[in-house]
N, C-alpha and C positions, 0 to 999 in steps of 0.2 A: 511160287510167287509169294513175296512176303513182304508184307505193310510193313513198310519203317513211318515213323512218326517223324516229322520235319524240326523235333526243337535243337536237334543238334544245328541245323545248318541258318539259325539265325542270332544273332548274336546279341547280348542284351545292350539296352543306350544306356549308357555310360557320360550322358551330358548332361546337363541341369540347362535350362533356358532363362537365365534371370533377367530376363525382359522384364516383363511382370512384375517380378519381385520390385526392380530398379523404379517398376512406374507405381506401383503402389508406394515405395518409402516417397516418392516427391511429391505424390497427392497428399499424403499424412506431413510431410516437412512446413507444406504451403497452409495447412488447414491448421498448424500448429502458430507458425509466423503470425496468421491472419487474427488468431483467437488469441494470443499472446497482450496484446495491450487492452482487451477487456479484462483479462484477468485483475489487473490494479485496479480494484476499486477504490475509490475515491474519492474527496471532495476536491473540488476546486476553489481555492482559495490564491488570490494574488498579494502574497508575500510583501509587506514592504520590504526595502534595502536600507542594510546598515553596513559599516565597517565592525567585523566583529572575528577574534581571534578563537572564541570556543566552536565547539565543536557542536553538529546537532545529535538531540538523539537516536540511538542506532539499536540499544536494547529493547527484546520483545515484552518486559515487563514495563517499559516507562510508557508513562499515560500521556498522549495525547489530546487537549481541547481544543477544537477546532471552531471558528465563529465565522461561517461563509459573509461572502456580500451579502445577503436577506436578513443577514442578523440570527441563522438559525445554529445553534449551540450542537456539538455534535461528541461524543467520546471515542477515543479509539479502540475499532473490534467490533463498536456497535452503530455503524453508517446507517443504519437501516431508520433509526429515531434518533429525531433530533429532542432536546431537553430543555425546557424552560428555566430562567432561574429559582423555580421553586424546586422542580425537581433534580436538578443539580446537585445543589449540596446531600440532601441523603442517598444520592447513589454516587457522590465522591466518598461520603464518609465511610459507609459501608465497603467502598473498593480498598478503603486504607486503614480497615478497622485495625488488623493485627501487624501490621506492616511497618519496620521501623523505620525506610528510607518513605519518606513521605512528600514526594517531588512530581510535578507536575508539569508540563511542557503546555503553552500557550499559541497556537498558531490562530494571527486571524488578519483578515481581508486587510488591505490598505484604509479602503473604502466606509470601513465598519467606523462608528462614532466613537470613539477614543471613551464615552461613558458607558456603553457595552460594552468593551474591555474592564475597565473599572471595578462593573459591576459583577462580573464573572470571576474576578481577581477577589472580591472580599468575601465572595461566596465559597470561592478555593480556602481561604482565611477560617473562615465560620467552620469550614468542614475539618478544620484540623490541618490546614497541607502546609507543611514548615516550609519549603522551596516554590517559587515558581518561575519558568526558565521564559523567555520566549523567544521564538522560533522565527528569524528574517530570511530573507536573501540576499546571497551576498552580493556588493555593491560592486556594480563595472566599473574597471579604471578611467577617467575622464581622459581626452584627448587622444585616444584610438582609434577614433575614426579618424575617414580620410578625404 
């Protein structure tokens, strides 16, 4: 009488089940979609509208100024604080101390008093900034609606 051992007579699985697999990437795709427009932080600012042929800026060195509806002064990189115009200018100058293109982008509210702009603008000035651009949206063609 002799013991044979049974691993001949079963055969190895040879399938994968990517059920699983399939439902975990759509838990992680959905969890991605959902977190995807936190990611842009932000401020909100309502752009006025001009007609305007340039272009905005898209380089990760140009400085953005940003001056929400509250009037609060903000730099780009650093959303976390916003900036008064005293401390403005010595943290414009020091961001363009050795820098030869010394250009500055202005985004601010519709809403904001045209002498907050002003005065952010001669504060750019004071600091040194030879360019300063500002930043609209572009204006809808009239007569498309229906």
């Amino acid at each position: 009488m002799a013991f044979g051992d049974n691993r001949g007579s079963q055969s190895a699985l040879a399938e994968i089940n990517i059920t699983p697999l399939v439902d975990v990437m759509l838990v992680l795709l959905i969890v991605f979609m959902v977190t995807a427009p936190f990611l842009q932080s932000g401020i909100d600012v309502d752009l006025p509208e001009a007609q305007s042929t340039s272009t905005p800026p898209s380089g990760k060195d140009d400085k953005i100024i940003t001056i929400d509806k509250s009037g609060q002064i903000f730099l780009t990189g650093d959303q976390a604080s916003s900036y008064s115009l005293d401390t403005l200018g010595p943290k414009l100058s020091t961001l363009f101390e050795n820098q030869p293109n010394k250009t500055v982008y202005l985004k601010a509210d519709r809403n904001v008093p045209y002498g907050s702009v002003v005065q952010v603008m001669a504060v750019c000035k004071q600091a040194g900034i030879e360019r300063i651009g500002m930043i609209t949206q572009p204006e809808e063609p009239k007569g498309s609606g229906g």
